[in-house]
mmCIF file of the N, C-alpha and C atoms, coordinates in Angstrom:
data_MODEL
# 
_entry.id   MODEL 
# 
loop_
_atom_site.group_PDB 
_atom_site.id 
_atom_site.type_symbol 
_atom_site.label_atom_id 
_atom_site.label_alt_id 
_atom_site.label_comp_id 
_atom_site.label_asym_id 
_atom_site.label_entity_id 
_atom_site.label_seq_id 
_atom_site.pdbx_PDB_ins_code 
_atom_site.Cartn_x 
_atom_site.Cartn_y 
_atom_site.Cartn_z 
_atom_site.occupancy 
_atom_site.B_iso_or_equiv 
_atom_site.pdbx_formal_charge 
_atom_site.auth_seq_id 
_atom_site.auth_comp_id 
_atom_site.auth_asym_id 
_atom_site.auth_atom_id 
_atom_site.pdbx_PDB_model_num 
ATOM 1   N N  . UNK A 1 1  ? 7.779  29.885  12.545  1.00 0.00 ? 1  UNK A N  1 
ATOM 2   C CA . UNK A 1 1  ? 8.148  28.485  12.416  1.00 0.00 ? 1  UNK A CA 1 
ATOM 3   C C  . UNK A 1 1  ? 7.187  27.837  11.419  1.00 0.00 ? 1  UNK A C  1 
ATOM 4   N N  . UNK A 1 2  ? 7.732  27.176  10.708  1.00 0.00 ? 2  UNK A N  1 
ATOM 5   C CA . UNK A 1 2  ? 7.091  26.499  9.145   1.00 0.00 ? 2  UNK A CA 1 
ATOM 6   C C  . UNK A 1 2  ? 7.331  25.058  9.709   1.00 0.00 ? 2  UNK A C  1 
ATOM 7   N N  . UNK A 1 3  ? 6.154  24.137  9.177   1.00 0.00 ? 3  UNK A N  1 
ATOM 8   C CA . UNK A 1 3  ? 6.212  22.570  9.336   1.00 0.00 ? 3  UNK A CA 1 
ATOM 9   C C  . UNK A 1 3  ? 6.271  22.273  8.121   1.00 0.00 ? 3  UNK A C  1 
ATOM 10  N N  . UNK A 1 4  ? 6.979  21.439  7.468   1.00 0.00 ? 4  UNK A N  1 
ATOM 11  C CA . UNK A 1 4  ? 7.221  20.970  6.242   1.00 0.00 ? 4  UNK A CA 1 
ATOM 12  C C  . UNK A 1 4  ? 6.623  19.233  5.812   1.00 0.00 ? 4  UNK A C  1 
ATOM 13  N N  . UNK A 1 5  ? 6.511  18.953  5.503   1.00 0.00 ? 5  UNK A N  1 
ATOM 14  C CA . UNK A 1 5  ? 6.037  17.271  4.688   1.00 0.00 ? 5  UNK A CA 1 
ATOM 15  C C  . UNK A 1 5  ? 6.334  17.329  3.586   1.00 0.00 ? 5  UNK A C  1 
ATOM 16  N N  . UNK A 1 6  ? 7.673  16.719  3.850   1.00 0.00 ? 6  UNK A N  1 
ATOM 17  C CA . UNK A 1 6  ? 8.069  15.998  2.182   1.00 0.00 ? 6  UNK A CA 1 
ATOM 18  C C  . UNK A 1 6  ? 7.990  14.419  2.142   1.00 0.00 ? 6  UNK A C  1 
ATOM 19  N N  . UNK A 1 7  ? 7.523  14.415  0.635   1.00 0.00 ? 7  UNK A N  1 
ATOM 20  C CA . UNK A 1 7  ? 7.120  13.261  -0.075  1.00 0.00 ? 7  UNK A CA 1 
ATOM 21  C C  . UNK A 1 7  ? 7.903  12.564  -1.081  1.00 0.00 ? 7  UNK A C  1 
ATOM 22  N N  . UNK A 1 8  ? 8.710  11.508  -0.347  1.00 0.00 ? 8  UNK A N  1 
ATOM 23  C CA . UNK A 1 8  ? 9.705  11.204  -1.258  1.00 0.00 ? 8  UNK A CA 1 
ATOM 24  C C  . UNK A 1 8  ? 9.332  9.852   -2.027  1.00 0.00 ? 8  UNK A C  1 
ATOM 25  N N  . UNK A 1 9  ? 9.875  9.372   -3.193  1.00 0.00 ? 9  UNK A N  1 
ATOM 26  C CA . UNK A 1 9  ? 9.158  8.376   -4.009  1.00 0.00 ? 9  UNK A CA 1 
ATOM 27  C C  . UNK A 1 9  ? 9.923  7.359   -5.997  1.00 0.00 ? 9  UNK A C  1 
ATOM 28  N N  . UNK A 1 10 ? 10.049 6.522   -5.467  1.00 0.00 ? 10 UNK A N  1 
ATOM 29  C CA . UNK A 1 10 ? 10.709 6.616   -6.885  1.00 0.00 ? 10 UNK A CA 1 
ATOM 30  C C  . UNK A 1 10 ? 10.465 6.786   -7.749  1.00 0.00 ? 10 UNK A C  1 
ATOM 31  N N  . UNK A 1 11 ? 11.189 6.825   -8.809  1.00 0.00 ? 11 UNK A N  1 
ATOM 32  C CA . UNK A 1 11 ? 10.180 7.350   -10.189 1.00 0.00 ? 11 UNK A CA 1 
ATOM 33  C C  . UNK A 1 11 ? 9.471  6.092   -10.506 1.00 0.00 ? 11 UNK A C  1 
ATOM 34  N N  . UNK A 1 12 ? 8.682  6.737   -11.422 1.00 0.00 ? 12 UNK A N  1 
ATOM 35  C CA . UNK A 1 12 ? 7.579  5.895   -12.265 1.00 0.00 ? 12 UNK A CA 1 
ATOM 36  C C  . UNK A 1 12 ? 8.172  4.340   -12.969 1.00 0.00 ? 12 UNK A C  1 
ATOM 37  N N  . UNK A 1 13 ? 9.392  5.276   -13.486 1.00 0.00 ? 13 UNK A N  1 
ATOM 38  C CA . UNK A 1 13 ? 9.682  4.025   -14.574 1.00 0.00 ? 13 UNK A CA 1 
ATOM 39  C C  . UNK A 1 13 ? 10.768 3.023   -14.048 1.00 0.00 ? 13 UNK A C  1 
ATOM 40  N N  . UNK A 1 14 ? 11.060 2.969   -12.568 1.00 0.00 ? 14 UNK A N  1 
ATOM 41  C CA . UNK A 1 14 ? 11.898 2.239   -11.941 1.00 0.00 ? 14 UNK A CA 1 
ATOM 42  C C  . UNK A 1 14 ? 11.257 0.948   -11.304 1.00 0.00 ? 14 UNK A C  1 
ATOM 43  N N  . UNK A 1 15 ? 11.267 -0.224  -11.024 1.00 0.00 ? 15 UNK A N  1 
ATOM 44  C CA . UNK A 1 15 ? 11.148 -1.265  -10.646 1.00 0.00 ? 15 UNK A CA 1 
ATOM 45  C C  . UNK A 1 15 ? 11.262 -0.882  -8.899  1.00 0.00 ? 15 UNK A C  1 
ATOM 46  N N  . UNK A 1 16 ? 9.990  -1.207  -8.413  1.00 0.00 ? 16 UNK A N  1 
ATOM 47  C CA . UNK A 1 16 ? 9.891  -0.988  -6.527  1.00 0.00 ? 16 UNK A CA 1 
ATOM 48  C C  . UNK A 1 16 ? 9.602  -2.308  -5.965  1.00 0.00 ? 16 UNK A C  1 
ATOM 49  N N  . UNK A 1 17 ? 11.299 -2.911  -6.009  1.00 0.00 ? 17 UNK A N  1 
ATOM 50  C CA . UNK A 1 17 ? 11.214 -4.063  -5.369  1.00 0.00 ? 17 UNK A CA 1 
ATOM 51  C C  . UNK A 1 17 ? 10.177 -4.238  -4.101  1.00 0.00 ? 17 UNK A C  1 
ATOM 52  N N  . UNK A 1 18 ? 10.583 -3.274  -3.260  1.00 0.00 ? 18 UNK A N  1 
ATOM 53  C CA . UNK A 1 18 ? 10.052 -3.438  -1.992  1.00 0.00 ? 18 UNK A CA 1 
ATOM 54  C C  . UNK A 1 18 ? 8.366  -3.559  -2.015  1.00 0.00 ? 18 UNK A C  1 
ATOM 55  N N  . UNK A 1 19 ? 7.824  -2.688  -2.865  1.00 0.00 ? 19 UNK A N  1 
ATOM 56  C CA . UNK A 1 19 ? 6.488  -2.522  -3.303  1.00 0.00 ? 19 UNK A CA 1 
ATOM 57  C C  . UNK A 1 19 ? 6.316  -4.070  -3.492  1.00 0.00 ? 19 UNK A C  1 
ATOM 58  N N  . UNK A 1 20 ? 6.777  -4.612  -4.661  1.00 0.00 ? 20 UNK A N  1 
ATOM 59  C CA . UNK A 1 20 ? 6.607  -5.522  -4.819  1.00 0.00 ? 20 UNK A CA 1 
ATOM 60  C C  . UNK A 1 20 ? 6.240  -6.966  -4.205  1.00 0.00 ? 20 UNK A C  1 
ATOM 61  N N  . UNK A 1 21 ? 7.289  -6.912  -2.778  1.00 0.00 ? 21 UNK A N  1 
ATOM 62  C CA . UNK A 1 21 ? 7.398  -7.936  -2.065  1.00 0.00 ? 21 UNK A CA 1 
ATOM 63  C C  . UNK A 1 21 ? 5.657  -7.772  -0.996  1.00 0.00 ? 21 UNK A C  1 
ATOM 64  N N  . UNK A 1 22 ? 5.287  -6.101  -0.811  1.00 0.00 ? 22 UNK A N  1 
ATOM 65  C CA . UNK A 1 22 ? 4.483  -5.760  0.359   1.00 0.00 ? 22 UNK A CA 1 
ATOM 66  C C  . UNK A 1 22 ? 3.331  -6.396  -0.301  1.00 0.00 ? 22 UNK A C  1 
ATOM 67  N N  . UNK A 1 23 ? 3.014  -6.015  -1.940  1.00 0.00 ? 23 UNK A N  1 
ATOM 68  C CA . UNK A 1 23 ? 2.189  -6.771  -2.544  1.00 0.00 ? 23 UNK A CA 1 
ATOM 69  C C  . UNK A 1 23 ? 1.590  -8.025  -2.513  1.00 0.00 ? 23 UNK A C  1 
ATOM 70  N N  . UNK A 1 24 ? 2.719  -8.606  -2.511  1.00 0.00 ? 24 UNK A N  1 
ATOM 71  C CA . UNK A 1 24 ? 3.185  -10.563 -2.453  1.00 0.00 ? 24 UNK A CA 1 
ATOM 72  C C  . UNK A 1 24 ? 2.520  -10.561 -1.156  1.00 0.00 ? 24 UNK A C  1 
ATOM 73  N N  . UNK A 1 25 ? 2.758  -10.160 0.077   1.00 0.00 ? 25 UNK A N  1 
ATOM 74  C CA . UNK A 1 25 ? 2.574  -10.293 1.048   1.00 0.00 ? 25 UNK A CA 1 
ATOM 75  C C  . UNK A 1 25 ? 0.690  -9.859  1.386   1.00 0.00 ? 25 UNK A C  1 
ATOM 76  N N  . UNK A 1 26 ? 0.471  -9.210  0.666   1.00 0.00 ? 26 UNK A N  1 
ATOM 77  C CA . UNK A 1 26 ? -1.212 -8.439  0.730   1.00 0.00 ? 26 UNK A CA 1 
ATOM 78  C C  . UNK A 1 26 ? -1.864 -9.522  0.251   1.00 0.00 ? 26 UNK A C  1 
ATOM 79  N N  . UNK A 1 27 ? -1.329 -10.014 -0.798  1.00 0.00 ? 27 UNK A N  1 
ATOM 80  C CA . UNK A 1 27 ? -2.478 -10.699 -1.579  1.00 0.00 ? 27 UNK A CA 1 
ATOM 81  C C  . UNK A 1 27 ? -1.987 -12.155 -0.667  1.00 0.00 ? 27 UNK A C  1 
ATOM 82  N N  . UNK A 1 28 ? -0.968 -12.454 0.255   1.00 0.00 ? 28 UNK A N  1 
ATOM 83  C CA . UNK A 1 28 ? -1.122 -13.856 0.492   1.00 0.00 ? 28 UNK A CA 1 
ATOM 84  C C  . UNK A 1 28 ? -1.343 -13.514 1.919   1.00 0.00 ? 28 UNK A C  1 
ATOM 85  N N  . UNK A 1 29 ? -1.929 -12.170 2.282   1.00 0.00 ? 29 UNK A N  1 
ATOM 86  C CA . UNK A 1 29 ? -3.293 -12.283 3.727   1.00 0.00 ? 29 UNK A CA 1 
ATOM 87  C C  . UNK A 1 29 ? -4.575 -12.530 2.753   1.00 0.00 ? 29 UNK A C  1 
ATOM 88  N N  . UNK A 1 30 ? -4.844 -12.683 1.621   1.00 0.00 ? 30 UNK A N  1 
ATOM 89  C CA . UNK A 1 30 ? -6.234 -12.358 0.989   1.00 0.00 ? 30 UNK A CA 1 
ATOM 90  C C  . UNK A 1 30 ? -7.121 -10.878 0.771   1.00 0.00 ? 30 UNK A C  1 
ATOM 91  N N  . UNK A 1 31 ? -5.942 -10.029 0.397   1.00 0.00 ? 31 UNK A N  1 
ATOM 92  C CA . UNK A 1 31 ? -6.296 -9.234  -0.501  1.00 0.00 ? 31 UNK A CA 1 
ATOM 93  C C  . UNK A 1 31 ? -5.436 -9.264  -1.690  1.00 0.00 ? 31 UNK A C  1 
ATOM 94  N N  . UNK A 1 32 ? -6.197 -9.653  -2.279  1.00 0.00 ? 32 UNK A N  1 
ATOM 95  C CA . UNK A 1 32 ? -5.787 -10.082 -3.517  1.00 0.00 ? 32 UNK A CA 1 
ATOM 96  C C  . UNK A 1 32 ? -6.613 -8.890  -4.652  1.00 0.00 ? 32 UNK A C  1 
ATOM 97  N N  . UNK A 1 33 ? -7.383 -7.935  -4.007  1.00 0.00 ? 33 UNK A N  1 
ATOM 98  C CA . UNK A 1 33 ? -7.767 -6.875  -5.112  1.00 0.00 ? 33 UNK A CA 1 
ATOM 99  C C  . UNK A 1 33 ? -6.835 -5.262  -5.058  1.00 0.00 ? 33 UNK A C  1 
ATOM 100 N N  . UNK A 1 34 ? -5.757 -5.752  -4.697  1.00 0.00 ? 34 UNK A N  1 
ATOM 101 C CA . UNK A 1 34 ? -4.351 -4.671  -4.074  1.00 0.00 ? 34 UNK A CA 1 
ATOM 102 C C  . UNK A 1 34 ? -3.467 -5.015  -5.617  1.00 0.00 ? 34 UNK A C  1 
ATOM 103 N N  . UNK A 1 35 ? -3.666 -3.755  -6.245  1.00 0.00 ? 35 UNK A N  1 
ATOM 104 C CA . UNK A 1 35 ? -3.227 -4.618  -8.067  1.00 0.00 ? 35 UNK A CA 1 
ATOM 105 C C  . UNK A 1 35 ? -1.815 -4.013  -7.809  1.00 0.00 ? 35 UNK A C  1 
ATOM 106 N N  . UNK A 1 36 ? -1.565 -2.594  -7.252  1.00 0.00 ? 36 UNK A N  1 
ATOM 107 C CA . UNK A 1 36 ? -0.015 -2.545  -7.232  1.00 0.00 ? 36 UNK A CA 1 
ATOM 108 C C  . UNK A 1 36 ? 0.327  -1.716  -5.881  1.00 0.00 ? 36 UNK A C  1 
ATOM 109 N N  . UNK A 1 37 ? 1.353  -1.611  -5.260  1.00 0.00 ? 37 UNK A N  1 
ATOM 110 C CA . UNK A 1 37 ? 2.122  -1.033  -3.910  1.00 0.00 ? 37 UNK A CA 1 
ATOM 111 C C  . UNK A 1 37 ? 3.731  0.137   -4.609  1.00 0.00 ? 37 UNK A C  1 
ATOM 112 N N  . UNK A 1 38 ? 3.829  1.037   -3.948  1.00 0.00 ? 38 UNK A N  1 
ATOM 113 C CA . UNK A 1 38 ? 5.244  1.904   -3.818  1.00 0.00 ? 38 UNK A CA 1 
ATOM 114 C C  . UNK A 1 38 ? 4.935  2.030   -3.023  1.00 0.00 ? 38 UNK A C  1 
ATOM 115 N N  . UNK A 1 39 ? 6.458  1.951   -2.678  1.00 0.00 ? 39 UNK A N  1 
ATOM 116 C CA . UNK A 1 39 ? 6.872  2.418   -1.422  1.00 0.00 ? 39 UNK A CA 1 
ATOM 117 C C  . UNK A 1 39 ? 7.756  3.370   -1.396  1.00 0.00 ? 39 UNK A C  1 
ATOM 118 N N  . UNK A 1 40 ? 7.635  4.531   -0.786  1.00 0.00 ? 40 UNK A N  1 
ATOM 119 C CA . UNK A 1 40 ? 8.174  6.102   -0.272  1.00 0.00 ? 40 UNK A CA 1 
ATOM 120 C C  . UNK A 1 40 ? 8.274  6.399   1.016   1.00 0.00 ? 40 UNK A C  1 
ATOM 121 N N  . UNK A 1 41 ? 9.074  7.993   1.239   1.00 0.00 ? 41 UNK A N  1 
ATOM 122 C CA . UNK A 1 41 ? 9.653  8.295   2.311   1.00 0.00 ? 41 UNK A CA 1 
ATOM 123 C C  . UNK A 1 41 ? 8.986  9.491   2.806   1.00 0.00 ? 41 UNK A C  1 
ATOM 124 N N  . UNK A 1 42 ? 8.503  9.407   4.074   1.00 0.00 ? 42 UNK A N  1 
ATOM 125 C CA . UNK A 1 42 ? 7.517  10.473  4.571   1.00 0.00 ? 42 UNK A CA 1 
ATOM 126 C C  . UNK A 1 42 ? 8.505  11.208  5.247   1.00 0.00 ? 42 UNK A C  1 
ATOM 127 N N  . UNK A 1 43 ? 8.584  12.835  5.367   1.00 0.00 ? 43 UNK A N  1 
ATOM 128 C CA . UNK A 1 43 ? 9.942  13.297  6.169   1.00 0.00 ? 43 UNK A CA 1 
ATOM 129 C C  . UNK A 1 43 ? 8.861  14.680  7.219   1.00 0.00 ? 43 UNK A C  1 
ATOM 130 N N  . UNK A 1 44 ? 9.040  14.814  7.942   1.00 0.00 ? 44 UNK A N  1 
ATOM 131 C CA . UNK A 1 44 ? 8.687  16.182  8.721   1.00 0.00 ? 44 UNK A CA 1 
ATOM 132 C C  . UNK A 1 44 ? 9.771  17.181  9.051   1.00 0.00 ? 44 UNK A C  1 
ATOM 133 N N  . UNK A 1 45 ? 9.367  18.410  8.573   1.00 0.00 ? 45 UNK A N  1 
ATOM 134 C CA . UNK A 1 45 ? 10.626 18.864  8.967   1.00 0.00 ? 45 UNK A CA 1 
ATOM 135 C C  . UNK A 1 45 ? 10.037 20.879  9.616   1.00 0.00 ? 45 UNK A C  1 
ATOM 136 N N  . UNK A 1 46 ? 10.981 20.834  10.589  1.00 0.00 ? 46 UNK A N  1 
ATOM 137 C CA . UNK A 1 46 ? 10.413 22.113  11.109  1.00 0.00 ? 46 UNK A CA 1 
ATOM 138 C C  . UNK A 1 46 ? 11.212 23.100  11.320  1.00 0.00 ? 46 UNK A C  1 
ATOM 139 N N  . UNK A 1 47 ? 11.375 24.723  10.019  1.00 0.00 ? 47 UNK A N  1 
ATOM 140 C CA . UNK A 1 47 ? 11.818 25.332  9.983   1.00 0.00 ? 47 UNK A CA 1 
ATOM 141 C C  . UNK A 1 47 ? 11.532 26.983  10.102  1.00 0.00 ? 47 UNK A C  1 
ATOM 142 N N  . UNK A 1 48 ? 12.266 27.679  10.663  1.00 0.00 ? 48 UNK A N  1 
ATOM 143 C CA . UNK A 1 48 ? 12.596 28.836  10.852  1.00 0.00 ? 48 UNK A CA 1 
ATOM 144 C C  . UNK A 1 48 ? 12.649 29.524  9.740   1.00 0.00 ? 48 UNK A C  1 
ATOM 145 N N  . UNK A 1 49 ? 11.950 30.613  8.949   1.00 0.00 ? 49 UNK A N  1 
ATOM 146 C CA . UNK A 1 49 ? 12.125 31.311  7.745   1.00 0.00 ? 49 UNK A CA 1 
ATOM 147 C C  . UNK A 1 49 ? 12.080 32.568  8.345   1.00 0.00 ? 49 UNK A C  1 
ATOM 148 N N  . UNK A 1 50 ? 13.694 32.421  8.438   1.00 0.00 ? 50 UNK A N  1 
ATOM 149 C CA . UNK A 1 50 ? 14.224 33.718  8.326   1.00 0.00 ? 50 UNK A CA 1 
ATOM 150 C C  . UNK A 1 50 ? 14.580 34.552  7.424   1.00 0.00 ? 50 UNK A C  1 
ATOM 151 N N  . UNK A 1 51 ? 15.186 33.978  6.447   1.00 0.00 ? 51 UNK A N  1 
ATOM 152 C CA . UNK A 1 51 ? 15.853 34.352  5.116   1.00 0.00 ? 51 UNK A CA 1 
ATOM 153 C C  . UNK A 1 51 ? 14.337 34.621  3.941   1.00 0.00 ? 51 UNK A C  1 
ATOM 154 N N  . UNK A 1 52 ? 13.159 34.363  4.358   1.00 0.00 ? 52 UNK A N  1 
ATOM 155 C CA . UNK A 1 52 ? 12.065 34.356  3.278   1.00 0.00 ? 52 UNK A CA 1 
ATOM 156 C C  . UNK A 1 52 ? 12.644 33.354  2.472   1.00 0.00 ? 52 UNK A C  1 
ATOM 157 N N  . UNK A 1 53 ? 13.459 32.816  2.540   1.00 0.00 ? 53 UNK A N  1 
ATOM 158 C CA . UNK A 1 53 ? 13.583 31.594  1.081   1.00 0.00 ? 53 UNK A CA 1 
ATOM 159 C C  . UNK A 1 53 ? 13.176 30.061  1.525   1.00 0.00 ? 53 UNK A C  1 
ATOM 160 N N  . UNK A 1 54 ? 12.194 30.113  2.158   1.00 0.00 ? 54 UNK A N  1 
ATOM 161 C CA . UNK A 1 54 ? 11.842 28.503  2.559   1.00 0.00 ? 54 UNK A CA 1 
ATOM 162 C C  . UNK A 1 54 ? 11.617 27.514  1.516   1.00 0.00 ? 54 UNK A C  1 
ATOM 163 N N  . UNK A 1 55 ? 10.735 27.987  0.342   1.00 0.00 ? 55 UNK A N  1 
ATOM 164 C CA . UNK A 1 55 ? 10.822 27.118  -0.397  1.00 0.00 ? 55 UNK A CA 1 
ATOM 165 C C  . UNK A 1 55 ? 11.837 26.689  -1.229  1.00 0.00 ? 55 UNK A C  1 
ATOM 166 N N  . UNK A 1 56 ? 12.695 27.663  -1.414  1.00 0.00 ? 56 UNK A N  1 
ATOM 167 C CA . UNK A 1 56 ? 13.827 27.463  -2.353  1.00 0.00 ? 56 UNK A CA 1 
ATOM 168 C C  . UNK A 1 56 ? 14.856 26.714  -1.418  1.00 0.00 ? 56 UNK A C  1 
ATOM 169 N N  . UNK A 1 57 ? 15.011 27.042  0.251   1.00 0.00 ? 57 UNK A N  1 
ATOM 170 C CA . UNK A 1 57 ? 15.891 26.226  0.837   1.00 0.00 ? 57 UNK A CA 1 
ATOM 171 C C  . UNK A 1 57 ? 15.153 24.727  0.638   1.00 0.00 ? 57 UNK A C  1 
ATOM 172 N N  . UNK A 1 58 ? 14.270 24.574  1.233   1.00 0.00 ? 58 UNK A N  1 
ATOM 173 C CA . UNK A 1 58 ? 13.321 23.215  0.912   1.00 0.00 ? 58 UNK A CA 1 
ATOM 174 C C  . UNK A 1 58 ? 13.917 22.355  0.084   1.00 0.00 ? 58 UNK A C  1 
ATOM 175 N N  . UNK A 1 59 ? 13.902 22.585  -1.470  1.00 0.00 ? 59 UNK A N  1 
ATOM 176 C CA . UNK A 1 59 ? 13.596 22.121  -2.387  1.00 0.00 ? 59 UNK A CA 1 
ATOM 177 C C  . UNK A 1 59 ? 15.436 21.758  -2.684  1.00 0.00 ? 59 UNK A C  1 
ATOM 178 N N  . UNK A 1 60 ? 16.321 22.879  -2.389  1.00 0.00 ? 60 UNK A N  1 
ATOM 179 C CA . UNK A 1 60 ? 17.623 22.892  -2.319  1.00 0.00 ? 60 UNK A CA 1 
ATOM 180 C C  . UNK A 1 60 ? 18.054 21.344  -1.507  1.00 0.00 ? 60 UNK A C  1 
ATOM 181 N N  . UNK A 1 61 ? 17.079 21.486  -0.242  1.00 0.00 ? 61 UNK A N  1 
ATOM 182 C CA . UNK A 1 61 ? 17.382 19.944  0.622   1.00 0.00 ? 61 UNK A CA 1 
ATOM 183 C C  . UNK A 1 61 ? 16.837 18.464  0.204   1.00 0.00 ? 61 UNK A C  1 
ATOM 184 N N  . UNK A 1 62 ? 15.910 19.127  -0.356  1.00 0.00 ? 62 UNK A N  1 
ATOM 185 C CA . UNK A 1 62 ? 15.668 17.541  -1.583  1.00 0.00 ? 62 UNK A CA 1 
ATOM 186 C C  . UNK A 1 62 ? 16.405 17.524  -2.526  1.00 0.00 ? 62 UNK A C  1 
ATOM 187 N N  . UNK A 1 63 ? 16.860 17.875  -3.041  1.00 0.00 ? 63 UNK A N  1 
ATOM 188 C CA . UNK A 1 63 ? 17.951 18.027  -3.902  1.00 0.00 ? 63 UNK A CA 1 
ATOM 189 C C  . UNK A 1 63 ? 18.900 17.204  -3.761  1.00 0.00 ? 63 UNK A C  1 
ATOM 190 N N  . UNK A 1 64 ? 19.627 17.591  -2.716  1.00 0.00 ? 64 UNK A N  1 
ATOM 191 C CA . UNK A 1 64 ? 20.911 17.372  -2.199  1.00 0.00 ? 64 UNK A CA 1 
ATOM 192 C C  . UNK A 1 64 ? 21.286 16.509  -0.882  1.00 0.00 ? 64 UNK A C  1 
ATOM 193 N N  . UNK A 1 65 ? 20.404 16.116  -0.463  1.00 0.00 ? 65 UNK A N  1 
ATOM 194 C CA . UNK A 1 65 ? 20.070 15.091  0.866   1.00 0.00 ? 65 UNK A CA 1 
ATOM 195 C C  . UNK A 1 65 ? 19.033 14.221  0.826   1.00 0.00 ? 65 UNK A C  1 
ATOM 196 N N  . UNK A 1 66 ? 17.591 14.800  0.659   1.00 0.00 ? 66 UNK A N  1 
ATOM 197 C CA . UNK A 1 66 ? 16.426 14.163  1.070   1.00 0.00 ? 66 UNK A CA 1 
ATOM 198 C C  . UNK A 1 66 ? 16.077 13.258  0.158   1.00 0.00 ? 66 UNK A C  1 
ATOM 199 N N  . UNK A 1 67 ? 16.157 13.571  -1.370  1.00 0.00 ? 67 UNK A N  1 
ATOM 200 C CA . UNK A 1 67 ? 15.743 12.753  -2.592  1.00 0.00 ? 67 UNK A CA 1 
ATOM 201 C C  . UNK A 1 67 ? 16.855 12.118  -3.709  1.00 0.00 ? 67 UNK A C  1 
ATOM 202 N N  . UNK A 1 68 ? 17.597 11.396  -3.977  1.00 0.00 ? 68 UNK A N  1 
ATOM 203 C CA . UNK A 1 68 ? 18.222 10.878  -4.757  1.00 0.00 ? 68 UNK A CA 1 
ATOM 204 C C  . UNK A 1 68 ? 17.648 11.065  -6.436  1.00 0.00 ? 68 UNK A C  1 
ATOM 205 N N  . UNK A 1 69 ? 18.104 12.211  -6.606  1.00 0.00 ? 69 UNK A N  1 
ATOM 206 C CA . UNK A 1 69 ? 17.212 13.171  -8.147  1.00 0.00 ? 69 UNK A CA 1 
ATOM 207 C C  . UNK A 1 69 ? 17.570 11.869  -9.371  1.00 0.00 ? 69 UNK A C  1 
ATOM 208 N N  . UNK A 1 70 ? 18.519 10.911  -9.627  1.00 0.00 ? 70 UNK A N  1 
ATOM 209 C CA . UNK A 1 70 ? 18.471 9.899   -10.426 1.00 0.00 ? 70 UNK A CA 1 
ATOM 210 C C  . UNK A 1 70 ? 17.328 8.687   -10.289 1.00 0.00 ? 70 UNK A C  1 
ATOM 211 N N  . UNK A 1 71 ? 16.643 8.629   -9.255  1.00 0.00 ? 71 UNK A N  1 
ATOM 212 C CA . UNK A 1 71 ? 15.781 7.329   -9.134  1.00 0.00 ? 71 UNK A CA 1 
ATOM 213 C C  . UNK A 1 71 ? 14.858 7.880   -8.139  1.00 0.00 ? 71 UNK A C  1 
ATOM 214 N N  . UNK A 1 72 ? 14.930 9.398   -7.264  1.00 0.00 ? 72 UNK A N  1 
ATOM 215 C CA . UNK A 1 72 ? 13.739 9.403   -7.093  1.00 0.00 ? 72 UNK A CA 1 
ATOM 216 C C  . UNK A 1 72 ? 12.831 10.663  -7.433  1.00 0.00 ? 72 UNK A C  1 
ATOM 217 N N  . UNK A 1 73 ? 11.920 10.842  -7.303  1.00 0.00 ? 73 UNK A N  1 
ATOM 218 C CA . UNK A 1 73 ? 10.628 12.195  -7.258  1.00 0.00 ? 73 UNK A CA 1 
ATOM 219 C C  . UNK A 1 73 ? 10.521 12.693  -5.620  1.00 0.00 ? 73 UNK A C  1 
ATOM 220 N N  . UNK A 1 74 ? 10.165 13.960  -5.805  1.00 0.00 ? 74 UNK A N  1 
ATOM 221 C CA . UNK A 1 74 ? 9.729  14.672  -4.131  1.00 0.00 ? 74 UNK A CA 1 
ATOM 222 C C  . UNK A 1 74 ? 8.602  15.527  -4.695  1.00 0.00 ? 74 UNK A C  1 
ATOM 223 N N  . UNK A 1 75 ? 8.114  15.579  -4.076  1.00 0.00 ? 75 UNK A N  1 
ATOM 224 C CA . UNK A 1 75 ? 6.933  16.920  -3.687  1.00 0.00 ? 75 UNK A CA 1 
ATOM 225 C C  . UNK A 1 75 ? 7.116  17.409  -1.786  1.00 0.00 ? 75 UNK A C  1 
ATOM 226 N N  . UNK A 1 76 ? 6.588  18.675  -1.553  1.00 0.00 ? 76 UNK A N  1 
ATOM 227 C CA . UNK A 1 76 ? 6.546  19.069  -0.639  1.00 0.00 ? 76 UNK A CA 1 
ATOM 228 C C  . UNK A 1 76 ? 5.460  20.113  -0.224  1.00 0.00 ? 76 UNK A C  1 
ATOM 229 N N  . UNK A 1 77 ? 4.856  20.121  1.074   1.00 0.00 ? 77 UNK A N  1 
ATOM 230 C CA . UNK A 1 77 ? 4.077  21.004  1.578   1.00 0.00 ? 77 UNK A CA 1 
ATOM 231 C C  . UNK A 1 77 ? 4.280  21.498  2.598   1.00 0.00 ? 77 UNK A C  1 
ATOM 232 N N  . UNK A 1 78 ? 3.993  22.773  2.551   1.00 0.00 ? 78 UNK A N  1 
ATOM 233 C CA . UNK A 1 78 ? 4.783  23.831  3.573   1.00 0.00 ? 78 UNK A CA 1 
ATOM 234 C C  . UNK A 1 78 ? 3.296  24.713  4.820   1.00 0.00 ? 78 UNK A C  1 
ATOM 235 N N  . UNK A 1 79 ? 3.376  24.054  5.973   1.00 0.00 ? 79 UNK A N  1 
ATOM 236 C CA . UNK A 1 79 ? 2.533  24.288  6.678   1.00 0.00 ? 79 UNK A CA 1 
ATOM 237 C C  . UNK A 1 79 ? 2.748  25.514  7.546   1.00 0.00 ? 79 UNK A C  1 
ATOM 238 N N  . UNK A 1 80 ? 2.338  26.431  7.595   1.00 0.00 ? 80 UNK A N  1 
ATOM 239 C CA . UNK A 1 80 ? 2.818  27.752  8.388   1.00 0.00 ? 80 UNK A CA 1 
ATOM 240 C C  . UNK A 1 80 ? 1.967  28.465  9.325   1.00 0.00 ? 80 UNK A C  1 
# 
């Protein structure tokens, strides 16, 4: 059994409203030395490698479920 942590995130060059607003919100508790915020998707996931292809299934599921490949980035780490 493999524990997985994927790291989901938008790209660089996209506008993170939400970031944005958490920002607004930091600096009007008085931190105001918080220069920028993203916001991303933390996932756990716990799999069976049976097939030896964990990473390639992995990466297959960010792909195609976990990460939206037009607007976002993933990384992943595979705990075993």
């Amino acid at each position: 059994m493999a524990k997985v942590n994927v790291y989901v995130t938008l790209k660089p060059s996209l506008l993170d409203v939400q970031g944005k607003v958490v920002q607004g919100a930091l600096e009007n508790l008085g931190y105001s030395n918080v220069t920028g915020v993203r916001i991303g998707k933390y996932i756990e996931l716990e799999i069976e490698d049976s097939n030896n292809r964990l990473e390639q299934d992995v990466d297959e599921m960010c792909r195609k479920l976990l990460a939206n490949p037009n607007t976002e980035t993933y990384r992943f780490e595979i705990e075993r």
